[in-house]
Each structure stands twice: as C-alpha cells, then as structure tokens.
C-alpha positions in Angstrom: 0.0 0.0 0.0 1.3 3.8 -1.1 2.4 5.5 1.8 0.1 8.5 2.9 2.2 12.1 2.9 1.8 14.6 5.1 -1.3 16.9 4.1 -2.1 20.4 5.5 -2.8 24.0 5.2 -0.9 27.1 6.0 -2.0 28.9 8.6 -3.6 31.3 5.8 -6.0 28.5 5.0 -5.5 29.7 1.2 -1.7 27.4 0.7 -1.3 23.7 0.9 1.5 22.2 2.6 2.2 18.7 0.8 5.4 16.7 2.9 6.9 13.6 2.6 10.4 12.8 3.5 12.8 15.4 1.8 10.3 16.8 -0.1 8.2 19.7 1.1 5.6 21.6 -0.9 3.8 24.6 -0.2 1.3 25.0 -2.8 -1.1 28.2 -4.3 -3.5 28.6 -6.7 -6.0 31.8 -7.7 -8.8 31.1 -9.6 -12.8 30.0 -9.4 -13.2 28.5 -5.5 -14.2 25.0 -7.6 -11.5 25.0 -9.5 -9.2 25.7 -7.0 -10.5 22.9 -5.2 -10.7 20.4 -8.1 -6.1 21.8 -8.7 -5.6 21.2 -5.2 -7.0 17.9 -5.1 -5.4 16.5 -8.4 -2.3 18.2 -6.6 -2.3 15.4 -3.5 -3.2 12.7 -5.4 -0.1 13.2 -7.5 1.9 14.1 -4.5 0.5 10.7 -3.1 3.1 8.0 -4.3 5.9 10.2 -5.7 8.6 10.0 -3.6 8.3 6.2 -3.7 8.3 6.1 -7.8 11.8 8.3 -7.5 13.0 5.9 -4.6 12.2 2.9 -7.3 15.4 4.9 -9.1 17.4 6.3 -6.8 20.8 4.1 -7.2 20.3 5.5 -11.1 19.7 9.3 -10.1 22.7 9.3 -8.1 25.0 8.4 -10.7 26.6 10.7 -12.9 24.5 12.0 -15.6 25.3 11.2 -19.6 24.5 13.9 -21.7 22.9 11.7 -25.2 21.8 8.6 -22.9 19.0 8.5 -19.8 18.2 4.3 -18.7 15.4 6.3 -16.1 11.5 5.5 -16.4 9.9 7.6 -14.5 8.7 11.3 -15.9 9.9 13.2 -13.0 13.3 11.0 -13.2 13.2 11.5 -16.9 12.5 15.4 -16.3 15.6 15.2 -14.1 18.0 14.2 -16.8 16.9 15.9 -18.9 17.5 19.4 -17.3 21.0 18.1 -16.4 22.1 17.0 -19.3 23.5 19.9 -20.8 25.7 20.3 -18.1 27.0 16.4 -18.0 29.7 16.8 -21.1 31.8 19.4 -18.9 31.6 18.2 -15.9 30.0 16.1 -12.9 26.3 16.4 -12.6 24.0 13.9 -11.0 20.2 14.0 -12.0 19.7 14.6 -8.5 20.6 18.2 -8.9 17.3 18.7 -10.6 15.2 16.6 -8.2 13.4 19.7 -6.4 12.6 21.3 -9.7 11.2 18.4 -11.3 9.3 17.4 -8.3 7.6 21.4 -8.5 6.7 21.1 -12.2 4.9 18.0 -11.9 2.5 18.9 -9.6 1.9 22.1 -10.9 1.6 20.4 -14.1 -1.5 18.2 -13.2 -3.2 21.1 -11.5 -3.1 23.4 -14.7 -3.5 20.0 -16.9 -7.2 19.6 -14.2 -7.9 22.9 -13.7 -8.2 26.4 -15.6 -6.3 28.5 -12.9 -5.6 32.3 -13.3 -2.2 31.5 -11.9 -0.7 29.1 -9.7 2.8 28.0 -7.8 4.2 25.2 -6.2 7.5 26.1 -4.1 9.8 23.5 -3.1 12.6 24.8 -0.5 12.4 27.6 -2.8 12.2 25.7 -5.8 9.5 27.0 -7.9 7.4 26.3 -10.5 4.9 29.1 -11.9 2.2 29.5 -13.9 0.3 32.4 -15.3 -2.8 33.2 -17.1 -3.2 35.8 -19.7 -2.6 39.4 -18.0 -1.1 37.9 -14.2 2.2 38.2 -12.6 4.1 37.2 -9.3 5.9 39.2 -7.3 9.3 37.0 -6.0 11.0 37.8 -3.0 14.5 37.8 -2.3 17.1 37.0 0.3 20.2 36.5 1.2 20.5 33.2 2.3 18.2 30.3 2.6 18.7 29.3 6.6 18.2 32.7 8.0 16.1 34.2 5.2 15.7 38.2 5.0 13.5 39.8 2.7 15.6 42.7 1.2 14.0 42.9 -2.4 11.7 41.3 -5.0 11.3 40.8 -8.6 7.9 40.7 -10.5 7.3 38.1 -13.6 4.8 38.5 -15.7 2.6 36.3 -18.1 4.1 37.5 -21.0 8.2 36.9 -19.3 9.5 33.5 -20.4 10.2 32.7 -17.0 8.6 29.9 -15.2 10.9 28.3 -12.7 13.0 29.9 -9.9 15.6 28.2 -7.7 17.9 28.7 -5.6 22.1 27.3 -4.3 24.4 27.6 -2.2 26.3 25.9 0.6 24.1 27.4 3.0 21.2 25.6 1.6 19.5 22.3 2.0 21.8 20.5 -0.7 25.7 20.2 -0.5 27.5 22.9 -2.4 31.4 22.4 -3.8 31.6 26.1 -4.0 31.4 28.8 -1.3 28.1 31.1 -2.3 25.7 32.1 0.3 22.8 32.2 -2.4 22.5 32.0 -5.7 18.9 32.5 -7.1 18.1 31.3 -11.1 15.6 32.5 -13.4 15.2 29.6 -16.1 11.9 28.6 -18.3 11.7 25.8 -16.0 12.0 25.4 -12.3 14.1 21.4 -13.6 16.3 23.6 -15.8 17.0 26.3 -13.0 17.8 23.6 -10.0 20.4 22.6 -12.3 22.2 25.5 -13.5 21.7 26.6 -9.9 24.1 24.1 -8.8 26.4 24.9 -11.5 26.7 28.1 -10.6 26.5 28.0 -7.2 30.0 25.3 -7.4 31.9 27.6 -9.7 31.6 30.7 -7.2 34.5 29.1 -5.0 38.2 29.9 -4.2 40.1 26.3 -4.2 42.4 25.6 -1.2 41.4 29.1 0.5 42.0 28.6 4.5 38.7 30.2 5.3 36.9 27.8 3.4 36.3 24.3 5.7 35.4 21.1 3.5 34.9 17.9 3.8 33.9 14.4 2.2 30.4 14.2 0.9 29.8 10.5 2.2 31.5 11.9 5.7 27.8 13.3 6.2 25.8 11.6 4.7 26.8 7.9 3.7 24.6 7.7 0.3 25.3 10.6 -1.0 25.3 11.2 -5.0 28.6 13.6 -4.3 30.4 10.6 -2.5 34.0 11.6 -1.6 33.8 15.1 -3.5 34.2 17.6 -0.6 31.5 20.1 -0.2 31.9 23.3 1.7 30.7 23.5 5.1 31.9 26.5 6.7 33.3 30.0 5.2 35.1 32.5 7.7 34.9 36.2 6.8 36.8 37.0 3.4 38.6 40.5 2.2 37.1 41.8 -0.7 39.5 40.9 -3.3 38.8 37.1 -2.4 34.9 37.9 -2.7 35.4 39.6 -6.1 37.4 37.1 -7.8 34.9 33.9 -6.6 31.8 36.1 -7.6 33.2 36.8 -10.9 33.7 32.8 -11.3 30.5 32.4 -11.0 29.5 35.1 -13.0 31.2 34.0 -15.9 29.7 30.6 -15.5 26.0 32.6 -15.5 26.9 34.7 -18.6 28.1 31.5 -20.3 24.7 29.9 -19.7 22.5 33.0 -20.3 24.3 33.2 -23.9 23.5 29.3 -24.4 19.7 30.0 -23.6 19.8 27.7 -20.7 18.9 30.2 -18.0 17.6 33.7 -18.2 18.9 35.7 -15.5 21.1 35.0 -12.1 21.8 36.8 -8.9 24.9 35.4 -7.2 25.1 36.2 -3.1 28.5 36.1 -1.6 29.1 37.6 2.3 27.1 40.7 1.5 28.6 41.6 -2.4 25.9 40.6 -5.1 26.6 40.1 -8.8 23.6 40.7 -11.0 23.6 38.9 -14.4 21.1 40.6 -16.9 18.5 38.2 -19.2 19.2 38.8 -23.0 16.7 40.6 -25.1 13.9 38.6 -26.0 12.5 39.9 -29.2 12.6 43.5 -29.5 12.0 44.0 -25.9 14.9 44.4 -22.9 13.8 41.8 -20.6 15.4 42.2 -17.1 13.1 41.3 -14.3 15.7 41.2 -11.6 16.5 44.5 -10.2 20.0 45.7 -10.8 20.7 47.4 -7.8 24.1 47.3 -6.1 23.2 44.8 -3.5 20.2 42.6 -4.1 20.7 39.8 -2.2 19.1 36.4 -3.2 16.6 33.2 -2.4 13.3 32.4 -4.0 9.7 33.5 -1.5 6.4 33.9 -3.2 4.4 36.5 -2.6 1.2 37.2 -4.3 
C-alpha cells in the first residue's frame, strides 16, 4: 500500500502544505473556489506516491548524468536528466541536482492539466514552478541566504516573461554545495532547468584551497550521497574583498556563459554581503530584465502574491 504524505494547510487556509520525507511543498493557486478545489486535489493525489516512484530509481539518479543517454522510467526521473544533461559533457552532474525542480513542475503540471487556474505556484525549498494566465504576474522575493532568510528585495514576472521556474544554491542551503556562495537565485523557463544550472553556478563561485573555506567528504555526512567523496563546503570564515570579487566573478562568468547558451535567463549570485547581477538577453525587440540591478540585491526564492 502507497504510503500516505503529510497533508495540510498554512495557517492562511488559502496554501497547501504537501510533505513527505525530503520533499516539502507549499502549494497556491488563484482562480474559481471550484476550480481551485478540483487543482488542489489533483495536486495530492499526484503528490501521493511520488517519492516512492523516484526511490524505485534512486541508485540510477545518483550516478553521474550522460549527456545523449537516460536508462530512467519515471517522468519526473526522466524530467531530471533531462535538465542536467546539458551540463554532463563538462563536468560532474547527478540528475539529483534537478530533483526539487522536477518534483515542483509536476504537480503544478497536473493542476493546470485539471484545472483552468488564473495563476498558480508550487514552491519547493524555494524551488518553484509558476504559472500564469493571460494578463497575471508574481511578485518573488528575495534574500540573502536560505537558513536565515531576509526579505531585502523582489522581482515581479509576468505572463508575458519566459520565466517559469526559480531556484535557488548555495552551501548554506538544503543541498551540498562544492563552492562557497551564500545564495544563488536562477531565473530559467523551467523550475528542472534552474535547479540545475543553480548548482552549476552556485559550485563555480568558489576559491580552491582558501583557508577560510572548511570542506569535507560528501559520504563523511551523509553515507549515500550522490557527491560521495567530493568535498562540499561546510563553513566559510569572513573574506577580504578581493577574495569575494574574484569567486563572484567565477561564477559570473559561469551565468553569462549559460544565459548566452539559452539555458537560464537571469542570475543573482550572493557572496558575504557583495551581489553580482547577471542581466537576461533581449527577447524579441524587448529588454527583458526582471531582476533588479541594484548594487546589492541579495538572493533566495519567497512567493508573494
């Protein structure tokens, strides 16, 4: 018998909070009350058996990912290769990186495939999925850093913005890091495709060997994991500027290489108070740049409404 998550409401009464194991959902939708109903519904039931399905390939997701060849079943597994995949020829990259996008699209998927929402979000750890109707928009908050998160600024996305997944990296977050960012918050079409080139980014902001950065072996904390022996950053004392500079400008070159490959739209990369703000490319005829370019907008994904 399918294991039963854990289902509940915010303390709002308008999001749903869908849990079970790693995976924790806080889920909105604006529309008709019956429709709402009938997304929100759909919504569990899909919830309702999907960690077990990516359990059933687990040993597979944590193996490095080929970039012309995925053995997975599953859509959401599939959904996970697929968004890493362009990454794989040039360098490590488990599906797993992608696992809290995928896991957002889906069930925002069945609710818009069930229902005919205005709008609608489903927010993983700050892992988001979003969809808008003709004529709506989101506001999304920013902050800093994912443990101790700050709202400092916010970014609105429209219908019309080719934006539909948000995420968010960095060693201070739920997910090992190899690199040293405190945050680093992607704009991508889709919330798979923006996990990943999150963790991309989020690695290449780093300063090798630096003695105020304290490592240590994947598997050391946790036995299974798909990093294994790679050592992942779990401390980083105060650095001088110059040290800041050059690992934000890593990572900004790693951004401005993806934005001119198409694979992500915009970036905001968070270092110990110094942001770097990587502009989308024009789409069309129109300057699209929903993320403020202020000198310090500091980064992870909140919804507001």
């Amino acid at each position: 018998m399918t294991r039963l998550p854990q289902i509940g409401w915010l303390a709002d009464d308008r999001r749903l909070h869908l849990q079970d194991g790693p995976i924790d959902l806080i889920v909105e939708a604006y529309g008709a009350p019956a429709v709402v109903r009938i997304a929100y519904e759909t919504a569990i039931a899909r919830f309702t058996g999907l960690l077990d399905e990516l359990c059933e390939e687990l040993p597979e997701l944590r193996k490095a990912a080929r970039p012309n060849i995925c053995t997975l079943n599953g859509i959401v597994a599939r959904r996970m290769h697929r968004a890493v995949a362009p990454f794989a020829a040039n360098g490590f990259i488990t599906p797993m990186a992608a696992v809290a996008g995928a896991v957002a699209e889906e069930i925002l998927g069945v609710m818009v495939a069930s229902a005919d929402l205005d709008r609608a979000y489903v927010n993983n750890g700050g892992d988001i999925a979003l969809h808008l109707g003709e004529g709506q928009s989101f506001a999304v908050g920013l902050v800093d850093r994912p443990d101790i998160p700050s709202l400092i600024g916010k970014t609105k996305i429209t219908a019309e913005d080719i934006t539909r997944g948000i995420a968010t990296s960095g060693w201070r977050g739920r997910s090992f890091s190899l690199g040293i960012a405190d945050a680093v918050t992607i704009l991508a079409r889709t919330a798979a495709q923006a996990d990943a080139a999150a963790t991309i980014i989020a690695n290449a902001i780093d300063l090798p060997d630096h003695p105020a950065v304290v490592r240590c072996p994947a598997h050391d904390i946790l036995p299974d994991s798909d990093l294994d022996a790679r050592l992942v950053t779990r401390d980083v004392r105060q650095l001088p500027f110059a040290d800041i500079d050059v690992a934000l400008e890593a990572g900004a070159v790693c951004a401005r290489r993806l934005v001119a490959a198409d694979l992500i739209n915009g970036a905001a990369l968070h270092l110990q108070g110094e942001t770097r703000i990587i502009a989308l490319k024009d789409v069309g005829q129109k300057s699209y740049k929903p993320l403020q370019d202020t000198a310090r907008i500091r980064t992870e994904s909140l919804m507001y409404a």
